[in-house]
VMD Tcl script that draws the C-alpha trace (Angstrom):
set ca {
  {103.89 78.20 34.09}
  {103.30 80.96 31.41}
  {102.13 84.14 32.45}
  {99.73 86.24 29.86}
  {98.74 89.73 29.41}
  {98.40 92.65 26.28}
  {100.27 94.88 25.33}
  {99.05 98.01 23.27}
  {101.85 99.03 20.82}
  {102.17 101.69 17.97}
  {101.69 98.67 16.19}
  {98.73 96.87 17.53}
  {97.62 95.16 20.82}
  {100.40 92.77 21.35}
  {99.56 89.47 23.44}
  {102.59 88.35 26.16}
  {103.21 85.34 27.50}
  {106.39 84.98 30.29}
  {107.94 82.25 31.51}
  {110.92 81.66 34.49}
  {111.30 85.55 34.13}
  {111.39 85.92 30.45}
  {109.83 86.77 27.38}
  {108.94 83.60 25.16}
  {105.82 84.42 23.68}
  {104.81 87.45 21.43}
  {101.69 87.45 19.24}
  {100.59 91.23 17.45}
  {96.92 91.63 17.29}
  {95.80 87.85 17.13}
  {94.65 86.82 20.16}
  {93.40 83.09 18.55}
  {96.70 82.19 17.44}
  {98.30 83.09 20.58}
  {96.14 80.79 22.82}
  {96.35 77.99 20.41}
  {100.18 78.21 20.64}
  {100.13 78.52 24.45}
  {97.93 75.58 24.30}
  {100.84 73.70 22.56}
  {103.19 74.73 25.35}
  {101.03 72.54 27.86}
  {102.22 74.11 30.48}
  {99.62 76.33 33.35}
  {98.81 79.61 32.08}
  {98.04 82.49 34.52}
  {97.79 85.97 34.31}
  {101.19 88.01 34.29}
  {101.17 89.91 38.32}
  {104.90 88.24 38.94}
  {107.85 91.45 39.47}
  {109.37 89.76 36.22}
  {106.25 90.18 33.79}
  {106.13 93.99 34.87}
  {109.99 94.08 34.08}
  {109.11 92.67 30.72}
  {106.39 94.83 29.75}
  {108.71 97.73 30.69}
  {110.69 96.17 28.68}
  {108.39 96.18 25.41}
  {107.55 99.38 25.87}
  {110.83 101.12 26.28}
  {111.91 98.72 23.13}
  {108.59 100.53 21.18}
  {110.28 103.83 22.43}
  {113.32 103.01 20.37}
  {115.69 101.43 22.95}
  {115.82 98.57 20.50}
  {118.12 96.48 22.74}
  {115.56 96.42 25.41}
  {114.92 92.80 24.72}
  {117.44 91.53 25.18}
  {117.77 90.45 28.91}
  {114.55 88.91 28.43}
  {113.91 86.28 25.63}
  {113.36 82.32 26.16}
  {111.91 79.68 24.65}
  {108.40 78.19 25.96}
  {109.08 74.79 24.83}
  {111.52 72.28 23.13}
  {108.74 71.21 21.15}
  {107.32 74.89 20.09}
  {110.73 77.26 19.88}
  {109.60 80.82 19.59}
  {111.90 83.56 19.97}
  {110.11 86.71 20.37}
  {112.93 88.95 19.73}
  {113.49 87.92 15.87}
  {110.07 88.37 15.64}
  {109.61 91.94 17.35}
  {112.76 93.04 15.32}
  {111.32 92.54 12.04}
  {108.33 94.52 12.93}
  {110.43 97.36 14.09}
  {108.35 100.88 15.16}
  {109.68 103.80 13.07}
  {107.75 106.95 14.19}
  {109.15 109.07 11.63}
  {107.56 107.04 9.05}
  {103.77 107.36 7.72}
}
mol new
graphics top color blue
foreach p $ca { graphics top sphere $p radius 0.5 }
foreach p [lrange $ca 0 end-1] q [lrange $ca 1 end] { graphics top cylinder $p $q radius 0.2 }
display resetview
């Protein structure tokens, strides 16, 4: 099962999906794309209420507050067949609040 929820970021609304307690799914602002990959996953989605989802989102936003090893503890993979690792992806879209 993949749990689901938003996010909003200093960079956009961010759309989460968890799974066994982890982070596999991270889509900024595009809330199409992200159900069509959680529809490749073909696993039950559900909205995120577990302990674990509310550690994630903690998580994310102590990661936006600059604790950039937040993360960490928290990344998977949803499926063999549709790798995403959230983490490369939130990295490369880092938050820099001394910038314009």
């Amino acid at each position: 099962m993949i749990e689901t929820t938003t996010l909003d970021s200093p960079l956009g609304r961010l759309h989460v999906g968890v799974r066994d307690g982890r982070l596999c799914l991270l889509e900024l602002t595009d809330a199409a794309r992200f159900r069509r990959r959680l529809a490749r996953s073909d696993e039950p989605i559900e909205p995120a209420r577990s302990p674990a989802a509310e550690r994630i989102l903690a998580a994310l936003r102590a990661y936006f507050a600059g604790e950039l090893n937040a993360l960490d503890a928290f990344t998977s993979t949803c499926s063999t067949a549709h790798r995403f690792n959230a983490v490369s992806g939130a990295r490369s879209a880092r938050f820099h609040p001394e910038r314009p």
